[in-house]
C-alpha positions as CSV (number, residue, x, y, z in Angstrom):
1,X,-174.4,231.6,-17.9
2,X,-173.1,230.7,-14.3
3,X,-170.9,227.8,-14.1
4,X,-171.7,226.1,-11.3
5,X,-169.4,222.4,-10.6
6,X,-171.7,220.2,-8.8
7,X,-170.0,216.9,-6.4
8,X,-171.1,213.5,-7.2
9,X,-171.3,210.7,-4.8
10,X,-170.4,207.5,-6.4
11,X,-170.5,204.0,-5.0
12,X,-169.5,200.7,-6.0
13,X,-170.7,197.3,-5.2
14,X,-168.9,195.8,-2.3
15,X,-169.7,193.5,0.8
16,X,-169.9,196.1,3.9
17,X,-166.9,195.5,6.0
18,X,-164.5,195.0,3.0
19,X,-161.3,198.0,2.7
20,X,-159.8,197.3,-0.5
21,X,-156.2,196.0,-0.2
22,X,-154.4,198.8,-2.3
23,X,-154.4,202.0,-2.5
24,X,-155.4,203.9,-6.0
25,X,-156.7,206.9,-7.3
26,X,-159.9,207.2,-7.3
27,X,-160.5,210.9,-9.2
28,X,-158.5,213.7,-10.4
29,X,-159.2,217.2,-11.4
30,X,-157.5,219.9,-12.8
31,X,-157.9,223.5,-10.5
32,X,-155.9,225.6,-12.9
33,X,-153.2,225.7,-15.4
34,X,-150.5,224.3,-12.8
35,X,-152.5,223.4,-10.2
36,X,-154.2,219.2,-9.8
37,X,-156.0,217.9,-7.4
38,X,-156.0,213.9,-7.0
39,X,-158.3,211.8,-4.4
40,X,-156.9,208.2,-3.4
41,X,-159.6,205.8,-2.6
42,X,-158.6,205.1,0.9
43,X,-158.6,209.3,1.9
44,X,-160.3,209.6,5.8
45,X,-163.2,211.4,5.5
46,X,-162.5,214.8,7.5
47,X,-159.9,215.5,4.7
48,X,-161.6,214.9,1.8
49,X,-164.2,217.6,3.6
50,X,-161.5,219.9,4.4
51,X,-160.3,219.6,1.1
52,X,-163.9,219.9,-0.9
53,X,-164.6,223.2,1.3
54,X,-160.9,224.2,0.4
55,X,-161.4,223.7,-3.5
56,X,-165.2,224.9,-3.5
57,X,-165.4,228.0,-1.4
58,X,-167.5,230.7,-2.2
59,X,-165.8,233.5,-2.6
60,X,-168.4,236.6,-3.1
């Protein structure tokens, strides 16, 4: 059986136009034995894709 990790989208409920006022994580996940990633709500958006391609390559 292939274990393949899939990305979620998930929204909350907020009025459009509203940046919440602190920063905090928003999810973490463990890569390895010694190696985490964690994703703060307030990451620009071309990072979080660099970082997705980074962490979910295919390498065949």
């Amino acid at each position: 059986m292939h274990n393949d990790q899939e990305i979620v989208q998930v929204k909350l409920d907020q009025p459009k136009g509203v940046q919440p006022t602190t920063t905090s994580k928003a999810f973490q996940m463990k890569l390895g034995e010694s190696k985490t990633v964690v994703v703060y709500n307030r990451v620009n958006n071309y990072i979080l894709d660099a970082l997705l391609k980074a962490v979910f390559r295919n390498d065949h």
